[in-house]
N, C-alpha and C positions, 0 to 999 in steps of 0.2 A: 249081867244083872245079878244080884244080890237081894235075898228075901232073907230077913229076920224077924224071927217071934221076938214079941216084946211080952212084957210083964204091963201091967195096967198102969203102973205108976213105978217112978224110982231112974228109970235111964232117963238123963237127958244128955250125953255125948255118947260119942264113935270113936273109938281109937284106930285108926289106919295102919295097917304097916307094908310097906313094900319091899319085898328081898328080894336078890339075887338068884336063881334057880340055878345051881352049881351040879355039874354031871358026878365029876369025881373028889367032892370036899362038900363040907355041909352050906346049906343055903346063907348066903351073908346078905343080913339087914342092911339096906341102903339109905329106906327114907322112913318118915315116920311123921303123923298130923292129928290130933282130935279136934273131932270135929261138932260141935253144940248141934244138939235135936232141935230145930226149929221151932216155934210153937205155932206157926201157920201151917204146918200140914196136919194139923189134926181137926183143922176147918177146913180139911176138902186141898189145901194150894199143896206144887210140885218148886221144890225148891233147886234151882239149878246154879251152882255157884262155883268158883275157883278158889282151893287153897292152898297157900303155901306149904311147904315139905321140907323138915327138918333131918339134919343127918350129918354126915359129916365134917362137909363144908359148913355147918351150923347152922342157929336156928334159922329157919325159913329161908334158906339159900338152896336147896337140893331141888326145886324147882317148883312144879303145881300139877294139880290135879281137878279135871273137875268133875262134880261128883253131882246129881240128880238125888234128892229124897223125896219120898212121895209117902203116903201112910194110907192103909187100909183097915180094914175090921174083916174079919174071920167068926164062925157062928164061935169057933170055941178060940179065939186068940185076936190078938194084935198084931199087923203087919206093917214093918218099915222097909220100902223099897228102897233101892240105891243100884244105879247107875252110874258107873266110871266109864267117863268118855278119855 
């Protein structure tokens, strides 16, 4: 799970990216997705969805992910949860 501060206003997407975790060379970018901020979870709903994954094989060919958003309030912040199943 994945907790990010937001700003009050201004983000409405997520850029994903998924690399490679390489021992002895640097990490290599595989997949990559943005993903729009819903605007039902700032009325309380958990959004639970599957997207496709772009990358080498092209766009939306690298496969999917699915990904859970949820949104909270904080005394001093905004919270967008997220979930990668």
């Amino acid at each position: 799970m994945l907790i990010f501060r937001l700003p009050q206003e201004g983000v409405d997407q997520i850029h994903v990216e998924i690399f490679d975790e390489c021992s002895f060379k640097m990490d290599e970018l595989i997949a990559w997705t943005t993903i729009p901020i819903p605007n039902q979870i700032y009325k309380g709903a958990t959004i639970e969805q599957w997207y496709n994954l772009t990358g080498k094989q092209g766009p939306n060919n690298e496969g999917t992910i699915s990904i859970v958003i949820s949104f909270g309030v904080s005394t001093q912040f905004f919270l967008l949860k997220i979930t990668i199943l």
